[in-house]
N, C-alpha and C positions, 0 to 999 in steps of 0.2 A: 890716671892720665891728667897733667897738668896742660891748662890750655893757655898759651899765649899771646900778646894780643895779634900776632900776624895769623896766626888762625880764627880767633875771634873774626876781623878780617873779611878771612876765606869764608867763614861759614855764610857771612852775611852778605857777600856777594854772588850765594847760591840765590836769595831773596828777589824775585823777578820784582820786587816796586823799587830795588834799588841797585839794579844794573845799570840803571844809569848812573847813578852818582859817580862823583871824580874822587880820587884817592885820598885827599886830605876829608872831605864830607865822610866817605866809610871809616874811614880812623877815627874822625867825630862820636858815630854810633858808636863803633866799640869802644870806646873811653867813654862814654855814658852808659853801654849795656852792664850786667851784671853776668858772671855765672853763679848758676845755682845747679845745688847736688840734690837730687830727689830721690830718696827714698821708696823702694818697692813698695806699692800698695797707695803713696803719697799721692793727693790729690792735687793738681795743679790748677785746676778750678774745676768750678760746680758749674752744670747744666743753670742757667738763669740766674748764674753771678755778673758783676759789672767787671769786663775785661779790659783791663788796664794795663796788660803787657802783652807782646806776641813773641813767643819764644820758638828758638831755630833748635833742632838736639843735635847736641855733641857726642853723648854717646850713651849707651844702652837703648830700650827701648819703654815706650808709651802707648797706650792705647787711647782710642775715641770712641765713647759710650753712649749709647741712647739708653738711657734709665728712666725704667718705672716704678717708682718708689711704694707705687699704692698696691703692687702684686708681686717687689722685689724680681722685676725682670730687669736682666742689663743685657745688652747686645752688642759685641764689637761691630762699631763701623771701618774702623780703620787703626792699621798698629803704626807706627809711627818709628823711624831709623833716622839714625845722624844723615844729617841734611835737612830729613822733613821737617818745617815748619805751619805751626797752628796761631792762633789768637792772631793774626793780624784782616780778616774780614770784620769781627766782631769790632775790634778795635776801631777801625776808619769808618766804620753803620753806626760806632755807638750802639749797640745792638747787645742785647745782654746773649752770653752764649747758649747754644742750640745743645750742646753737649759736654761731658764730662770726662774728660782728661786726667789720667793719672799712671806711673808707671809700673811697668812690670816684671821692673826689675833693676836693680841701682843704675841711673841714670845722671848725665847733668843736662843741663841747656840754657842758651842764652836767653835772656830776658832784655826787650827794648822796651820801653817804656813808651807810653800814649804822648808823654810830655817829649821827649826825644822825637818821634815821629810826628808833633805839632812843628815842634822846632824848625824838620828840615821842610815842613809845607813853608814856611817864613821864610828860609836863606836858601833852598835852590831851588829856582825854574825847571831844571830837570827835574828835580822828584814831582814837583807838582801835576808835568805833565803824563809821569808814568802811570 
């Protein structure tokens, strides 16, 4: 599935901190976002990494892990389907993540960056107040 950027777009208009923005700021985002294709098994970040992007899925799916590394227990919290989006609490706390994310099967999803989301707290008053 190739994605284009009017779906780019769509996805990120599923994102409740950026329903409000106007059409030209969400085109913004997706000309700054990336897609990326992850790999089943591919870890998209570690429990207690620094989270530096909050990515939307496009397609396949993802799970969310409580890992315990010192008795190799792992627990699904949650699976994750196009639409769901993860890393953007961790992102806006600065907060290093609570959980480990990684897919379960070939996947892609969009990636916003920390710097993208600095940007639009700078040039719109809507985002700021959502």
């Amino acid at each position: 599935m190739q994605v284009d950027q009017s779906q780019i777009v769509q996805f990120i208009r599923t994102v409740p901190i950026f329903v409000s923005l106007s059409d030209n700021y969400l085109e913004q985002v997706a000309s700054a976002a990336t897609i990326r294709e992850v790999s089943p098994d591919e870890v998209l970040y570690e429990r207690g990494a620094d989270v530096r992007e909050m990515f939307i899925v496009v397609q396949g799916e993802l799970v969310a892990v409580a890992e315990e590394s010192r008795i190799g227990f792992e627990r699904t919290l949650e699976t994750l389907y196009p639409g769901a989006h993860f890393g953007l609490v961790s992102l806006l706390s600065e907060e290093r993540a609570a959980v480990s994310v990684r897919a379960t099967e070939p996947s892609k999803v969009i990636a916003v960056s920390r710097q993208t989301i600095d940007e639009l707290f700078e040039g719109s008053p809507g985002f700021r107040q959502a």
